[in-house]
C-alpha positions as CSV (number, residue, x, y, z in Angstrom):
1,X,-29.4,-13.3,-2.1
2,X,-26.9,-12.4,0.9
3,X,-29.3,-8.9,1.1
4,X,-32.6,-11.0,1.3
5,X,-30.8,-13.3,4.1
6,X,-29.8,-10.4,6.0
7,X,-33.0,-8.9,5.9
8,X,-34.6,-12.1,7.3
9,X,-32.9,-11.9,10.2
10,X,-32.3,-8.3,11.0
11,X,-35.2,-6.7,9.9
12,X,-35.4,-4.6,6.4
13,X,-34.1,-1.0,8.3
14,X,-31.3,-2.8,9.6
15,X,-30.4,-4.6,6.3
16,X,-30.5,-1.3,5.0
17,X,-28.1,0.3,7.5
18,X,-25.9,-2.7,7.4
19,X,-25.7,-3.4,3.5
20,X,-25.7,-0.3,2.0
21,X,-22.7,1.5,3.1
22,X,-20.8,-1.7,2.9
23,X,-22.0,-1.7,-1.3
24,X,-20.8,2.1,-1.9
25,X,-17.5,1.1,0.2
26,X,-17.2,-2.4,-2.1
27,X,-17.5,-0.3,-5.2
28,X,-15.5,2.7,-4.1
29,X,-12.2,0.3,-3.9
30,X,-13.1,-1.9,-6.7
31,X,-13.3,1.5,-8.6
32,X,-16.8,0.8,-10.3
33,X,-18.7,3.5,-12.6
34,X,-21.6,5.2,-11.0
35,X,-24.0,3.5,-12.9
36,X,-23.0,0.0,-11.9
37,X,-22.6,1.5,-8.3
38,X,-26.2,2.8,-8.3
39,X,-27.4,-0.5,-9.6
40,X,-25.8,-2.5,-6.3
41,X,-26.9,-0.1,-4.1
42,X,-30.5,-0.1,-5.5
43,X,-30.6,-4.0,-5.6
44,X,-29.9,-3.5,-1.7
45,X,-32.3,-1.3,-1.0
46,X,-35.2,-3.3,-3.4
47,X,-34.3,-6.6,-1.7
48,X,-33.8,-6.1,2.0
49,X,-37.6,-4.5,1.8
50,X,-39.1,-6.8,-1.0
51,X,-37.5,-10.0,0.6
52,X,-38.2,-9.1,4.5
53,X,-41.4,-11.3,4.3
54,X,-40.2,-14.7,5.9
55,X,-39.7,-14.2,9.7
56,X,-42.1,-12.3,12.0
57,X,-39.1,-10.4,12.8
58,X,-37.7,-9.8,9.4
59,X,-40.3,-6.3,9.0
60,X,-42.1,-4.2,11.5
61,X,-45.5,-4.8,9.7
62,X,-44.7,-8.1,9.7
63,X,-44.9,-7.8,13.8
64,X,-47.8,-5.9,13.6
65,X,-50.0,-8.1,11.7
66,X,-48.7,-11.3,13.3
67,X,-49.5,-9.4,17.0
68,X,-52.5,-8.2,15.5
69,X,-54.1,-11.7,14.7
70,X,-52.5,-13.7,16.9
71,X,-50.1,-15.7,14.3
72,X,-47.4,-17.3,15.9
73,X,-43.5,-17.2,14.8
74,X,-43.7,-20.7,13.4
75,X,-46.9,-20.6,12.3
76,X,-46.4,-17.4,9.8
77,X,-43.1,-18.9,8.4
78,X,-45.3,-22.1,7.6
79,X,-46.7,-19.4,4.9
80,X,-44.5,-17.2,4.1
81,X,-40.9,-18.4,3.8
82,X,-42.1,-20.4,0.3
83,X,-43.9,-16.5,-0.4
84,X,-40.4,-15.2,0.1
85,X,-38.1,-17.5,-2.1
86,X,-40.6,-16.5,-5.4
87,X,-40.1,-13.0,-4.3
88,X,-36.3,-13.1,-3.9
89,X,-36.1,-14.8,-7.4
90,X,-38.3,-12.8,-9.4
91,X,-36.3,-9.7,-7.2
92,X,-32.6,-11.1,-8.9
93,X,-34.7,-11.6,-12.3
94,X,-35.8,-8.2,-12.6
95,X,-32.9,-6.7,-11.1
96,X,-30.7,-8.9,-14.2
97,X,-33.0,-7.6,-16.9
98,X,-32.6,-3.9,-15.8
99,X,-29.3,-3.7,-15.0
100,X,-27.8,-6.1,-15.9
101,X,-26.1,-4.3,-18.4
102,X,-24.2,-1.8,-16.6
103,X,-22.7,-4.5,-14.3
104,X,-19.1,-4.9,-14.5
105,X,-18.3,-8.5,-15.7
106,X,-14.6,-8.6,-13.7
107,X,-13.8,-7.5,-10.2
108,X,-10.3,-6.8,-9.6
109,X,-10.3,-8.7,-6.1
110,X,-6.5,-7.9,-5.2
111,X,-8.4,-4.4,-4.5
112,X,-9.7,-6.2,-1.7
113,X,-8.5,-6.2,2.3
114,X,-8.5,-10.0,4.0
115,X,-12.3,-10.0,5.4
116,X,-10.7,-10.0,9.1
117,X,-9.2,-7.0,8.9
118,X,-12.6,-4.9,8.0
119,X,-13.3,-6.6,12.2
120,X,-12.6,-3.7,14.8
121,X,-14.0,-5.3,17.7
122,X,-13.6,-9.2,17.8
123,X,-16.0,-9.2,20.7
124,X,-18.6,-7.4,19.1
125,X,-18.4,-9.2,16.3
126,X,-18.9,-12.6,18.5
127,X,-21.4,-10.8,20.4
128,X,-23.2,-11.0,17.4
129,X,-22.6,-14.6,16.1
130,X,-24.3,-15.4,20.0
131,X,-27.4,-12.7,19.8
132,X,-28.8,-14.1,16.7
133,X,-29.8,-17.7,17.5
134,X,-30.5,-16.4,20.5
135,X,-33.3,-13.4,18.8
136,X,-34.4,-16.5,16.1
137,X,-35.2,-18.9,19.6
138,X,-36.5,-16.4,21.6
139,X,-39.0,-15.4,18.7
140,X,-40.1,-18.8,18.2
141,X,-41.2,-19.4,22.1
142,X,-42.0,-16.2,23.0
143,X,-45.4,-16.4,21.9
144,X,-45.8,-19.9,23.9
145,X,-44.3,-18.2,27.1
146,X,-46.3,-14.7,26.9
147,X,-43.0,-12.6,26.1
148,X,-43.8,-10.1,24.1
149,X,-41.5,-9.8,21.2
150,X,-40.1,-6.7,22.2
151,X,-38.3,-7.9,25.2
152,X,-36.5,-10.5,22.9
153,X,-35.2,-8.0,20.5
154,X,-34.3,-5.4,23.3
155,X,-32.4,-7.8,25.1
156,X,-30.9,-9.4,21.9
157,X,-29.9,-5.3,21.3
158,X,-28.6,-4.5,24.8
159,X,-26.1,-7.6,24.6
160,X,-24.7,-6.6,21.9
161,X,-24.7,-2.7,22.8
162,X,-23.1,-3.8,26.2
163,X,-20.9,-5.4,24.3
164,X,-19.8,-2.7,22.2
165,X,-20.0,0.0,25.1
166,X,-17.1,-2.1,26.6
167,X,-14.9,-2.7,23.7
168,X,-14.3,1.3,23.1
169,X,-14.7,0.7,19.3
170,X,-18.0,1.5,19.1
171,X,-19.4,4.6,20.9
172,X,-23.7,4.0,21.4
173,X,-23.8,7.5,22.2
174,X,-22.6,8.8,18.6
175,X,-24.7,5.5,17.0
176,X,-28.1,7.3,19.1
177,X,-27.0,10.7,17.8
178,X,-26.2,9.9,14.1
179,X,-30.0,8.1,13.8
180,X,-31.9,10.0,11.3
181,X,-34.9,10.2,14.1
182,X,-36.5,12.8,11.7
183,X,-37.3,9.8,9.4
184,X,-38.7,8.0,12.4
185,X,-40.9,10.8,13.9
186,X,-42.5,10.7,9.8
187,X,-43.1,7.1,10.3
188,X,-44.5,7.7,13.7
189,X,-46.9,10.8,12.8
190,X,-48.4,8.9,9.5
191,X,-50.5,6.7,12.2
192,X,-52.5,9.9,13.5
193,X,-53.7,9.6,9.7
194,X,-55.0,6.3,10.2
195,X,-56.6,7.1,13.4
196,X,-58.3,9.7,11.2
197,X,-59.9,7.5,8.8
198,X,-60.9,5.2,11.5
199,X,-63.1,7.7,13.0
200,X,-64.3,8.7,9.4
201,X,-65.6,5.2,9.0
202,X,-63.0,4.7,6.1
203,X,-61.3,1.9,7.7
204,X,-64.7,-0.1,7.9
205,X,-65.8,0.5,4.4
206,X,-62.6,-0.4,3.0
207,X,-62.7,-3.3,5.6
208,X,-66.4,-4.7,4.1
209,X,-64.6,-4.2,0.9
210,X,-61.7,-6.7,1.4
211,X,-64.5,-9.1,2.8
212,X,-66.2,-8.7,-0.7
213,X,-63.4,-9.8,-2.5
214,X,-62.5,-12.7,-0.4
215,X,-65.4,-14.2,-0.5
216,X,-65.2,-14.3,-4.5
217,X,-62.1,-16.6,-3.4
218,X,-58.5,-16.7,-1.9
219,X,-57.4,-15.4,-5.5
220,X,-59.6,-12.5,-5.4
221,X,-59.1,-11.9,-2.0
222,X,-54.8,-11.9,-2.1
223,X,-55.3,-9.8,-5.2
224,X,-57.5,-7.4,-3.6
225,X,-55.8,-6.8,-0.4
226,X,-51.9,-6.9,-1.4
227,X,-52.9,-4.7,-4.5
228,X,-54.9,-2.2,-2.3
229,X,-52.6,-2.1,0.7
230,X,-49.3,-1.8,-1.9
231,X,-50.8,1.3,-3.3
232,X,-51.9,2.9,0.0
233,X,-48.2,2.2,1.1
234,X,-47.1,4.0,-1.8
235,X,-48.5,7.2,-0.9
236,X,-49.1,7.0,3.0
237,X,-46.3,4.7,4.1
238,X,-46.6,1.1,4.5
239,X,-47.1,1.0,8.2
240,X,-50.2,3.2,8.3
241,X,-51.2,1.1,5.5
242,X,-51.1,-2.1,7.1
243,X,-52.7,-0.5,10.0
244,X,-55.7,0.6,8.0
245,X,-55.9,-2.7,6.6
246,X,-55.7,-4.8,10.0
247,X,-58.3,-2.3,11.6
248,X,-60.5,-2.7,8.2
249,X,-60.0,-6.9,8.4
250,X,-60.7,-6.8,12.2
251,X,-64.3,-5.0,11.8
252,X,-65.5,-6.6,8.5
253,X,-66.6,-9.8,9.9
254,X,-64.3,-12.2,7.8
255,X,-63.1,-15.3,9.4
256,X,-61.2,-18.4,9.0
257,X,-59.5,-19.1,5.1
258,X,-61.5,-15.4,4.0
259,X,-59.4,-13.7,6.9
260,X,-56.2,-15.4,6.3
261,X,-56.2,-14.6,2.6
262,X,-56.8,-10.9,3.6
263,X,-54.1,-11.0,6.4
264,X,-51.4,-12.2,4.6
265,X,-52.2,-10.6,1.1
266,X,-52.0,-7.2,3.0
267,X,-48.6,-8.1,4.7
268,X,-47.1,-9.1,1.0
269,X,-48.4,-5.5,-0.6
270,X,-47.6,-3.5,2.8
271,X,-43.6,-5.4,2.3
272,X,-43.2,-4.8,-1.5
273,X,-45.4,-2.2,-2.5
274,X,-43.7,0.9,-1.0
275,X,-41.2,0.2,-3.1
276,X,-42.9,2.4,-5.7
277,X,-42.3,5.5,-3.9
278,X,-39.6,6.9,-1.8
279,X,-41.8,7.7,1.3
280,X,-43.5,3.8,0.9
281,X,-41.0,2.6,3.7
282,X,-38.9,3.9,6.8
283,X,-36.0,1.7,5.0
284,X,-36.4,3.4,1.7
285,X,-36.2,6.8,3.7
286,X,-33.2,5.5,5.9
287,X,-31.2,4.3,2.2
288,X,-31.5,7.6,0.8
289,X,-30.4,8.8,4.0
290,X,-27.2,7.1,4.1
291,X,-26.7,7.1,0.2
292,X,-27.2,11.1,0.9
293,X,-24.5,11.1,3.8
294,X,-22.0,9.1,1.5
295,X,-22.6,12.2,-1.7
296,X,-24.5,9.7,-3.3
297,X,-27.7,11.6,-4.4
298,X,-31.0,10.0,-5.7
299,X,-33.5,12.6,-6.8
300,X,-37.1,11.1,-6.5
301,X,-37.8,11.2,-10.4
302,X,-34.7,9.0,-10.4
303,X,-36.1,6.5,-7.8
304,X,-39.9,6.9,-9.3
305,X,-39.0,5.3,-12.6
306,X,-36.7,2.8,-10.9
307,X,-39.6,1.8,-8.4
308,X,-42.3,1.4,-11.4
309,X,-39.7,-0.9,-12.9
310,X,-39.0,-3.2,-10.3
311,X,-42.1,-3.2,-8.2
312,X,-45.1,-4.5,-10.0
313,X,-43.7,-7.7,-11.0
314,X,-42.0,-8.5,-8.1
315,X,-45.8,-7.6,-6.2
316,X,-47.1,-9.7,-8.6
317,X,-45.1,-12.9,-7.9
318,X,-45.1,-12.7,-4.7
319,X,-49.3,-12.5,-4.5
320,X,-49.2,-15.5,-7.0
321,X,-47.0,-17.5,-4.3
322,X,-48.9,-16.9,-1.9
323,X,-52.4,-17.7,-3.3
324,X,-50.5,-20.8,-4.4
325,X,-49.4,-21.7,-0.6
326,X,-52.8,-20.7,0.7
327,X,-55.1,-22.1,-1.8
């Protein structure tokens, strides 16, 4: 629950960053088994991407889309913050029935530091208390005052970077340095691929047959577009995905509740359906990145069969929801 909450507001690659080395540091000191250790950290890394479907700024794709079509902040949580409470409990369900078993049932809490002393910098930590209402208001006018969305989260970023610039605690320099900009530059490349199929014609067809669907019904057209979108995230990454979808949406002629169906079906597959592979997300990539740096290896067979676990029911619930809020 606390890893869906803080991938509502931070975003799913910075609920991944945040969470994850606190998890392996939690169960380091409380001394847990590997397999109980890999079970936290892969809740963390299911849920902050699974769950980042409330907020316009909880996901990148989820700023796409809404930028794409126009939604505004208010207007998309309307939709999708009932979408993301089935998701986040079908997420603990599944989780439970998997792994439940190799969870410890006792935590030695004595183990445990007094929360305030894990603080280095008490002003970057208020810093951060301040910038957060401030992001969550700024996102909710911005789109009624023309600022782009961008300028709210940059300046929400350089507050607190000022911040921690000051305090001497926290060098930006090694932060910028450390980033695994490798991972981004993948992200980054994958949308020369869409580009691709868009002067193919491959974007249209698929586009024409999204409209096909939806016109069947909001059912067939949630089903149609999450399912397709989740597997093309799979194996091209979800943000190409979503980008394929949006440019297929925008040139196939649907409109009004047709449209809507489409839009938001494609933003619930493009948000839980790279969970099935390791390159379906820039937050799965930057988990096994830091798992990696902390000698935590997860080979991709390993993830493969934990992501055709967890994914398709999860997908599946959250579709459901939403043709239930949308119908």
């Amino acid at each position: 629950m606390f890893s869906a909450l803080v991938a509502a507001l931070f975003a799913n690659d910075g609920g991944v960053l945040i969470l994850t080395p606190i998890t392996l540091e939690l169960a380091a000191v409380l001394g847990l088994e590997l397999a109980s250790t890999l079970a936290f950290a892969l809740a963390v890394g299911f849920v902050v991407d699974a769950a980042s479907l409330p907020l316009t700024i909880s996901n990148l794709t989820n700023i796409i889309a809404s930028d794409a079509f126009g939604l505004g902040f208010g207007g998309y949580a309307r939709v999708m913050v009932p979408v993301d409470l089935a998701v986040v409990a079908a997420s603990v369900l599944v989780l439970l029935a998997l792994y439940g078993r190799v969870l410890p049932r006792h935590y030695d809490l004595a183990a445990l530091d007094e929360p305030a002393q894990a603080i280095r910098s008490w002003s970057v930590f208020r810093a951060g208390w301040v910038a957060v209402p401030l992001l969550l208001l700024g996102a909710f006018f911005a789109q009624g005052l023309h600022i782009p969305l961008s300028a709210v989260v940059g300046a929400a970023a350089l507050l607190v970077g000022v911040v921690a610039a000051r305090s001497g605690t926290v060098s930006t320099r090694t932060v910028l340095r450390s980033a695994p900009w490798n991972v981004v530059a993948f992200s980054l490349a994958m949308y020369a691929v869409v580009y691709g199929l868009r002067g193919a014609g491959v974007t249209g067809v698929y586009g024409h047959w999204l409209a096909s669907w939806a016109a069947h019904g909001t059912l067939p057209g949630v089903l149609a577009s999450g399912l397709s979108v989740a597997g093309l995230s799979a194996g091209l990454n979800n943000l190409p995905a979503l980008l394929t979808a949006i440019l297929g949406i925008q040139g196939s002629g649907a409109s009004g509740h047709a449209r809507e169906a489409l839009l938001y079906g494609a933003v619930v597959g493009a948000d839980i359906g790279p969970k099935l592979t390791p390159i379906g997300s820039l937050a799965t990539l930057l988990w096994l990145h830091v798992l990696g740096g902390r000698g935590l290896n997860v080979t991709w067979g390993q993830y493969f069969r934990a992501g055709l676990l967890l994914t398709p029911p999860v997908l599946l619930a959250g579709l459901l929801a939403l043709w239930a809020v949308l119908k």
